[in-house]
N, C-alpha and C positions, 0 to 999 in steps of 0.2 A: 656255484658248487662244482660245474665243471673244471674251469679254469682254476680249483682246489685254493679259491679265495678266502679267506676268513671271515668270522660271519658278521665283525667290526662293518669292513669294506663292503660287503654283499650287503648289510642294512644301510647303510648310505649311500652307495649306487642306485640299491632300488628306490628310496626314497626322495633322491635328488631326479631322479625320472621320471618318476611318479608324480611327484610335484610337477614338474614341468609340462607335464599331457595333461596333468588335472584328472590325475583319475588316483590319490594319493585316497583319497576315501572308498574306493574300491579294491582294497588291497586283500582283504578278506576273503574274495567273493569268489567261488569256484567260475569258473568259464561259462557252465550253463548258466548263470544267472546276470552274463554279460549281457549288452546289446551289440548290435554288430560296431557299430561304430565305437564301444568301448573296446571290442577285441581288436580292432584296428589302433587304438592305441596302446594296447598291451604291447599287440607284434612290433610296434615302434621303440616303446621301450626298451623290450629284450635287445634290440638292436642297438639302442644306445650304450646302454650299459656296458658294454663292451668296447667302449671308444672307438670305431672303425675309423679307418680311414678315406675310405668312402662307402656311402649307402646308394643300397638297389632297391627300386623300387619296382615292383612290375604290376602293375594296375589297382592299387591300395584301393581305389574308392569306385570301381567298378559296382559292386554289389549293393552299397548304399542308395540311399532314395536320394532325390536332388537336392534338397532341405540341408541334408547331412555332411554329401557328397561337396557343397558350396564351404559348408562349413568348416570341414576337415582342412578343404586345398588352402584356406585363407589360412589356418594352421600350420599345414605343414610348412607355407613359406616362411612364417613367420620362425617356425622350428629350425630351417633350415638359414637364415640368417641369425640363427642368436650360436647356431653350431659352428658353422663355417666349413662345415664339409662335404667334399665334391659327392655329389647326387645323382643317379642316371635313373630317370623315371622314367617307364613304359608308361605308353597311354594312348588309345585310340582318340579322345575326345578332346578336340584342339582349343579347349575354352579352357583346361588343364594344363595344354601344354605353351600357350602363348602367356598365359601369368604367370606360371611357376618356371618357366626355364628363361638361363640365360643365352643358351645357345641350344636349338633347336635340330635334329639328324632326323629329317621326313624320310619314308622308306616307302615303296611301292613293292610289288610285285617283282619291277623290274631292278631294283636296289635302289640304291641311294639317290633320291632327287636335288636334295639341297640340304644344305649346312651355315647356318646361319643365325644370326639375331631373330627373335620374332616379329619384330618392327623389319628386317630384312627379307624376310621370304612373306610379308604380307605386303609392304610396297614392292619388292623388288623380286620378286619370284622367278625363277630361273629360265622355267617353263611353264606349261599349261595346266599339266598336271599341280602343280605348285598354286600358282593361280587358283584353279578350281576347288581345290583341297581346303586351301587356308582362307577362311573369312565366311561369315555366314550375315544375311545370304551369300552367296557365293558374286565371283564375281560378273560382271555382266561382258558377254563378246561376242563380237560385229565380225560377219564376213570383210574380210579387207576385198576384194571386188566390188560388193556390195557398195559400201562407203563409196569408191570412187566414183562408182556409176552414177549413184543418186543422188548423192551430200557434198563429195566432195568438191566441186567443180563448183559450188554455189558460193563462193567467195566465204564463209564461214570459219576460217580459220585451220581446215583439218592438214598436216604434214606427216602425211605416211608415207612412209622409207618404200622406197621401189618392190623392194621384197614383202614387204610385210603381206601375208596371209590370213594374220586374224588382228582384230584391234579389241583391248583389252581395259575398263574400268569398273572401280569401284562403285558400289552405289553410293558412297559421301562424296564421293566425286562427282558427281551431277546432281542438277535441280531445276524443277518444272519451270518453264518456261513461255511464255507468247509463240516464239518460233523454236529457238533454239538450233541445235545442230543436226538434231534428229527428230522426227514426230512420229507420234504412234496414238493409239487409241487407251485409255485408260483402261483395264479388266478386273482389278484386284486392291484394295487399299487396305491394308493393314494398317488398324492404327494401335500403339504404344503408349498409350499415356499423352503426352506432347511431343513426339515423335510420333513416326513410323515408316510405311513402305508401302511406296506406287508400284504398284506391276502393270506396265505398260505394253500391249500388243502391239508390235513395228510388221509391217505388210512386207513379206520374204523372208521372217525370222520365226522360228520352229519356238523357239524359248522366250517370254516374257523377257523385258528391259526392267528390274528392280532401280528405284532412287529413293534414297534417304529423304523424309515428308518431315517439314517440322512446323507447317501447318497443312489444313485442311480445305484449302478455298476450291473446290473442285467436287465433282461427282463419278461416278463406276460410269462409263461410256464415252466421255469427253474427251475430246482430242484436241494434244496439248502439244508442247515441244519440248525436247531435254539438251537444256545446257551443261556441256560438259568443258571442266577446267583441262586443258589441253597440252598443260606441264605434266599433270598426271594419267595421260595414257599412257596405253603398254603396248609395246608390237612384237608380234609372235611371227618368225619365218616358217616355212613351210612344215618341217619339222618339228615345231612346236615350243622351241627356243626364243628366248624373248632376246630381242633385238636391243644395241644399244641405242640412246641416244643422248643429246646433248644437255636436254632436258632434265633425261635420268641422270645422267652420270653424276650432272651439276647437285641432284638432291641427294645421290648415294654417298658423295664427299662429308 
C-alpha cells in the first residue's frame, strides 16, 4: 500500500511470501495472537516483498528459545539460498555465524579482527583474539617457554619458530595418549553421547588442556598423555599475531 501497488500485486506478493515462511495460514491473525517465532517471519516477509537488494539482519533470533532459534538459522539459509541475495547478519553467537555466513567480519572492542571464511578464522585465525573467540570449547594454548623447557627438547617432534610466545591447538586436534607430547592429569570428562571432552590438568598451566574423547577408556584423576597432530599447531608472537609457517601456509592453499 505504500509503495501505491495494486491490490492484484499486493495479494501475490503477500502470498508468494507467505507461502515461502509457512505462515500462509496465519495470514488472518492479528500480531497478539502471533508467537514470537511467527512475528520473526512476518518481519522477514515484509522484507521480501519488497524485492531488496540486500537484507540486514541484526540479531533476528536473539529472543527465541534454542529449539526455535536452531530452527529458524536452518531456515533462514535455506531462505537465503533459494533468494540469492547479499545478507549482512549481526550476531553475537558464533554457532550462527559459522553456518550461515559465507564470509565472516569478527569485531572486538578494538575493531576489526579478521575477515574471512569461517573454515578461515577457525583453522587459520589471525591472532589470539580470533583463536579464543572462534570454536567452543575454545581453543587450547601453551606458554611457548613452557614447551621448550619441558617437552620440547624430548625428541617428540615439536618445531617452534624462535619467536613464537604461545603455541596454539584445537581440541580435535589432540588425543589421549600413553605418553604423548604433553601429560597432565585428567579433572573433568564430559561426555556427549559417543563423543565428548577430557579437561586435562598440565602442572604450570592456570587453564585445563580440553581433547576431543571418542571413547571412554580412562577415569577423573588418571594421568595420561596428549598427542598432538603437529601440522595443525598455531604459533602466536609476542603480540599475539599467529606466525606463519610451512605447515599452515601448505593447508591455507
Amino acid at each position: 500500500k505504500l509503495a501505491k501497488a495494486n491490490k492484484g500485486k499486493i495479494a501475490g506478493a503477500v502470498e508468494t511470501a507467505a507461502k515461502r515462511l509457512q505462515i500462509d495460514h496465519l495470514l488472518q491473525r492479528k500480531p497478539a495472537e502471533l508467537s514470537g517465532g511467527q512475528r520473526q517471519r512476518v518481519a522477514i516477509g515484509r522484507a521480501i516483498v519488497r524485492n531488496p537488494k540486500a537484507f540486514l539482519f541484526d540479531e533476528p533470533l536473539s529472543n527465541l528459545d534454542t529449539g526455535l532459534r536452531n530452527h529458524l538459522r536452518i531456515e533462514l539459509l535455506q531462505l537465503h539460498r533459494q533468494l540469492g541475495v547479499t545478507s549482512l547478519y549481526v550476531t553475537h553467537d558464533q554457532i550462527e555465524a559459522m553456518t550461515l555466513a559465507d564470509r565472516i567480519l569478527l569485531l572486538s572492542t578494538e575493531g576489526v579482527e579478521q575477515i574471512g571464511t569461517p573454515e578461515e578464522l577457525f583453522e587459520f585465525p589471525e591472532n589470539i583474539y580470533t583463536a579464543k573467540f572462534i570454536g567452543t570449547p575454545t581453543i587450547n594454548l601453551l606458554d611457548a617457554p613452557m614447551v621448550r623447557e619441558r617437552w620440547a627438547g624430548q625428541g617428540e617432534g615439536w618445531k617452534l619458530p624462535d619467536a613464537a610466545e604461545t603455541v596454539g591447538f584445537r581440541p580435535r586436534r589432540a588425543q589421549l595418549a600413553d605418553r604423548g607430547h604433553v601429560r597432565g592429569e585428567i579433572s573433568l570428562i564430559e561426555r556427549l553421547g559417543d563423543t565428548g571432552y577430557v579437561h586435562i590438568t598440565v602442572e604450570g598451566k592456570e587453564e585445563p588442556i580440553v581433547v576431543t574423547a571418542r571413547s571412554f577408556d580412562f577415569d577423573e584423576g588418571d594421568t595420561v598423555g596428549i598427542e598432538l597432530d603437529m601440522d595443525y599447531l598455531l604459533y602466536f608472537d609476542a603480540d599475539g599475531n599467529r606466525m606463519k609457517t610451512a605447515e599452515n601456509e601448505a593447508r591455507l592453499q
